[in-house]
C-alpha positions in Angstrom: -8.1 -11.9 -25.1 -7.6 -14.6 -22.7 -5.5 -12.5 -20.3 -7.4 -9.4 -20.7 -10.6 -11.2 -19.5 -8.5 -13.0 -16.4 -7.5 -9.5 -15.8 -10.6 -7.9 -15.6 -12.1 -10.5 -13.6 -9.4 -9.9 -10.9 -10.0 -6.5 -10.6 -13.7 -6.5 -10.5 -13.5 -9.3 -7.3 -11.1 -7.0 -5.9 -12.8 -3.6 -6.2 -15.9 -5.2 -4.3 -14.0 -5.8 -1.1 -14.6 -2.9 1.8 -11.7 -0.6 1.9 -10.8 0.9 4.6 -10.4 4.9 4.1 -7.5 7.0 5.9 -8.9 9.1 9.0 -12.4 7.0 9.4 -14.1 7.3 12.3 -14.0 4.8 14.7 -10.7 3.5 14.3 -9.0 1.7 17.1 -5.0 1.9 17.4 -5.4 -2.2 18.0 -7.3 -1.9 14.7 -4.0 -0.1 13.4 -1.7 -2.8 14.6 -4.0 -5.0 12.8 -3.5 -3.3 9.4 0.1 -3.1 9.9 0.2 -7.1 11.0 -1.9 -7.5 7.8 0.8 -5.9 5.2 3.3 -7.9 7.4 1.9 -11.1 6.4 1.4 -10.2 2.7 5.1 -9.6 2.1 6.0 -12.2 0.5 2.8 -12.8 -1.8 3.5 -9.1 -3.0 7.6 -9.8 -3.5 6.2 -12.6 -5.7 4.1 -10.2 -7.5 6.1 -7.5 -8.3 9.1 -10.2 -9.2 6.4 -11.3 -12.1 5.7 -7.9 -12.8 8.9 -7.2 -13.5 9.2 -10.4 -15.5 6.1 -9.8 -17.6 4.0 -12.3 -16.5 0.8 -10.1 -15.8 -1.1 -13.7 -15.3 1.0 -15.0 -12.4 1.5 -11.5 -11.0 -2.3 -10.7 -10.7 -2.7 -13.8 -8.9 -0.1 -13.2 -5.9 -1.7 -8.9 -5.9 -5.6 -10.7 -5.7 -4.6 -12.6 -2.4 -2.7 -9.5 -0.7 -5.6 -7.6 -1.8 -8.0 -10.7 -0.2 -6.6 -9.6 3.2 -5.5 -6.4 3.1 -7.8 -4.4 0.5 -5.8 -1.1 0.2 -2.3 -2.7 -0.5 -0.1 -0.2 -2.3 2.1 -2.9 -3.8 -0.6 -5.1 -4.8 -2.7 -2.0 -5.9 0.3 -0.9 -7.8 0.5 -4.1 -9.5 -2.9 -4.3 -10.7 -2.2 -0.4 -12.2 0.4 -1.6 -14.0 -1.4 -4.5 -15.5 -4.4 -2.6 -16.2 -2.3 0.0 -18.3 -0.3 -2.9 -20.4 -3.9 -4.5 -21.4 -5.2 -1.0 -22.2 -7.5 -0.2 -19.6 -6.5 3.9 -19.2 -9.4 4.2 -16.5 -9.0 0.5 -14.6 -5.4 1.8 -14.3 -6.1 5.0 -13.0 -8.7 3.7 -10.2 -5.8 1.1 -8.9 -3.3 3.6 -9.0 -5.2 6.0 -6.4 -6.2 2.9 -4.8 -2.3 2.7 -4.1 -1.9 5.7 -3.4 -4.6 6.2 -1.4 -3.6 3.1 0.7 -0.2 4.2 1.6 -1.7 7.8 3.4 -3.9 5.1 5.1 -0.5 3.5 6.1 1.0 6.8 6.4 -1.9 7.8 9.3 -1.3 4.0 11.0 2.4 4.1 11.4 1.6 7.7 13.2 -0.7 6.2 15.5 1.4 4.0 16.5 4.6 5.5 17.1 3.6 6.7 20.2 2.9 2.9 21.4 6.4 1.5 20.1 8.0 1.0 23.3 5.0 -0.9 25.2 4.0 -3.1 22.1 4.8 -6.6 22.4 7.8 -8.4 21.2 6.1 -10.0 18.2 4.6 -6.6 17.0 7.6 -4.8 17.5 9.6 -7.2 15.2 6.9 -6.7 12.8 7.1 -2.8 13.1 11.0 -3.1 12.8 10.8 -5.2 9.5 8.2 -2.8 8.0 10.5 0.0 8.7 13.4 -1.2 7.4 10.9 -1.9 3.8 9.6 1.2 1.9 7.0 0.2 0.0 8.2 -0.9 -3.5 10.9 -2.8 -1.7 13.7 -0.1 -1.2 15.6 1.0 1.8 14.1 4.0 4.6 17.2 4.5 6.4 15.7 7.3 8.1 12.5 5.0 9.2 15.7 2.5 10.5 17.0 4.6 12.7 13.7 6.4 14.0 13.0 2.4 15.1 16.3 1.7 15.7 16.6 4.3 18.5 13.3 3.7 20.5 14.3 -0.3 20.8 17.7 1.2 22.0 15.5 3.2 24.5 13.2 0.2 25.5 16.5 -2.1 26.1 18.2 0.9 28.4 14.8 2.7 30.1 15.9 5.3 28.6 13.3 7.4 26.2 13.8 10.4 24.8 11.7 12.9 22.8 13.1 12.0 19.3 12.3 8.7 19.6 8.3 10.1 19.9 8.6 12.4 17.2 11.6 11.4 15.1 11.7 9.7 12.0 10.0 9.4 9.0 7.2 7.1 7.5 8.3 4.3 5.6 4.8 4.3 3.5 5.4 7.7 1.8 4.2 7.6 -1.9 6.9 6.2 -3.9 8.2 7.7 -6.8 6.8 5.1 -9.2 3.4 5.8 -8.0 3.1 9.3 -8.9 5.3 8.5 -12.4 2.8 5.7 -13.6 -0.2 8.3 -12.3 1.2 11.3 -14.4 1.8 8.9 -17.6 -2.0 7.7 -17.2 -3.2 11.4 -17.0 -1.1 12.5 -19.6 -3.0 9.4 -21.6 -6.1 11.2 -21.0 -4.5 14.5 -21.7 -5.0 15.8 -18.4 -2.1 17.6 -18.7 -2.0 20.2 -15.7 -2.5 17.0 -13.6 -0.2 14.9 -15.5 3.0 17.6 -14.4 1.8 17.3 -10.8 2.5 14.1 -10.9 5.8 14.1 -12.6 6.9 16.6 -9.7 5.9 15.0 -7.3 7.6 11.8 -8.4 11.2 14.4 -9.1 10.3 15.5 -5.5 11.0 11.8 -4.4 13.7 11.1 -6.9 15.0 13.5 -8.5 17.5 11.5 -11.5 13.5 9.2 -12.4 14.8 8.9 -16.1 11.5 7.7 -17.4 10.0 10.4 -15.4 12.0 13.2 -16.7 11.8 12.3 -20.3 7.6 12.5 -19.7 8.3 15.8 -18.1 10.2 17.6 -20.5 8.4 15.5 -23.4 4.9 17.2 -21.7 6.6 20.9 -21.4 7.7 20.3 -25.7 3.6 19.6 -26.8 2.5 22.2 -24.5 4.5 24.5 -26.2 6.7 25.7 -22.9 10.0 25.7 -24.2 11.6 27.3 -21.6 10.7 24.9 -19.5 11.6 21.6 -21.4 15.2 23.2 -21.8 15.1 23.9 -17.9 14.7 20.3 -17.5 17.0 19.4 -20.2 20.0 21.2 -18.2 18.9 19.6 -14.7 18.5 16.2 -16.5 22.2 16.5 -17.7 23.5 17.2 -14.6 22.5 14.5 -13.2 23.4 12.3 -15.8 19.9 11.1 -16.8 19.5 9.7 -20.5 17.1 12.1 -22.7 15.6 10.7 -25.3 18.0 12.7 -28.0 15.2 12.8 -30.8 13.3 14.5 -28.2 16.1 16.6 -27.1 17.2 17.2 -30.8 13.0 17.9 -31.5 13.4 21.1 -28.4 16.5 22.5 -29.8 14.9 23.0 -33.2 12.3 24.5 -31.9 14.3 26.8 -30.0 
C-alpha cells in the first residue's frame, strides 16, 4: 500500500508539469536544440531508471523517471517507466495515460531531430557531440545504425567542406516508437478489451520487431478469443519461423479448436 501511494503521488506531481505538444506553434529550432540538450542531460538518470525497472524496484525506479520528467516533461524513457509501474500496481488507466505520454513524446522528438538536421553542419561543437551521442541511442537504449551513419556522414562532410544531399535528407530518426511501447500499449488495451485497438498495437510493435515473443504470444492469444482461427494459425507458422517460443498450451488450445 505503501508503494502504491508513493506511486501515485509521483505521477500526479508529474502529470501537472506543462508538456510540450509535437507541431505547437511558436516553436523555435533553438527551442529544439534545447529539448534535445534536455534528453541529453537526463541520460543517465533514465539508465538508472530503467536498470531498476528491470530489477523490480518500482520505488527506486520512479524516483530517477520523476527528475527526468522534472526537466524534460515528455521523456519517453521516463514516461515509459512510469507505464510500466502504473500497470504492476494495477492502475490499467494511469498506465495507459503514461504510455501515450511516451509515445506521444518521442513524435515530439521525432519532429525536433527533423528540424534540426538541416542545422547539423553549422551547430556548435558541443551540440553536435550531443546530437552524435543521441543518435548513436534509440530510445530504450538500443543501437540506430542507420541514425549513425546519417550523423556520421554530415561530420565527415563538415571536416572535408564537402556536403552532399544525403547528408540533408538521409537517415532515419533515432526517436521512432520502439517496439516495447506499442507492446505494453496493446497489452493495456487488450486489459480493457479494446481489442481492435489492442491488434494495432501488437502490429505495430511486429512492424518494429518482428521475432517480439511476448508480443506474438498476445497476438495470436487475442486472434484465439476473438474467435479468428485463421489468423492465430497464421501467426503460429510466422512465429515458428522465426524461432519465437509460443506458449504450447496456447498453441495446443488453437489446434483443438481447429
Amino acid at each position: 500500500m505503501k508503494d502504491k501511494r508513493l506511486i501515485f503521488f509521483v505521477c500526479w506531481t508529474c502529470l501537472v508539469i506543462p508538456v510540450l505538444l509535437p507541431g505547437q506553434k511558436g516553436t523555435s529550432l533553438e527551442g529544439d536544440m534545447d529539448m534535445l540538450r534536455k534528453l541529453h542531460s537526463t541520460q543517465s538518470e533514465g539508465k538508472k531508471g530503467l536498470d531498476l525497472l528491470q530489477a523490480r524496484d518500482w520505488e527506486g525506479a520512479a524516483g530517477h523517471f520523476n527528475k527526468c520528467l522534472r526537466i524534460l516533461p515528455l521523456h519517453p524513457n521516463a514516461c515509459f517507466g512510469m507505464a510500466t509501474i502504473a500497470n504492476q500496481m494495477g492502475d490499467v488507466a494511469q498506465s495507459l495515460s503514461w504510455i501515450e505520454r511516451a509515445e506521444t513524446g518521442c513524435l515530439a522528438l521525432q519532429q525536433v531531430w527533423e528540424n534540426q538536421r538541416p542545422n547539423w553542419l553549422s551547430m556548435s561543437k558541443d551540440d553536435e557531440k550531443r546530437m552524435r551521442e543521441l543518435a548513436a541511442q534509440h530510445i530504450g537504449g538500443s543501437t540506430s545504425s542507420l541514425a549513425c551513419v546519417s550523423v556520421d556522414r554530415a561530420y565527415e562532410s563538415k571536416k572535408t567542406g564537402r556536403t552532399t544531399t544525403s547528408v540533408i535528407q538521409g537517415g532515419a530518426s533515432p526517436f521512432e516508437i520502439p517496439a516495447e511501447f506499442h507492446s505494453l500499449h496493446g497489452n493495456l488495451l487488450f486489459k480493457l478489451r479494446r481489442l481492435d485497438e489492442a491488434e494495432a498495437q501488437y502490429l505495430e510493435a511486429l512492424a518494429r520487431e518482428p521475432a517480439h515473443e511476448r508480443c506474438l504470444n498476445n497476438l495470436i492469444n487475442l486472434y484465439f478469443v476473438t474467435r479468428r482461427l485463421d489468423k492465430a494459425c497464421d501467426w503460429l507458422e510466422k512465429a515458428s519461423q522465426l524461432k519465437a517460443k509460443i506458449n504450447p498450451l496456447l498453441e495446443q488450445a488453437i489446434r483443438a479448436a481447429e
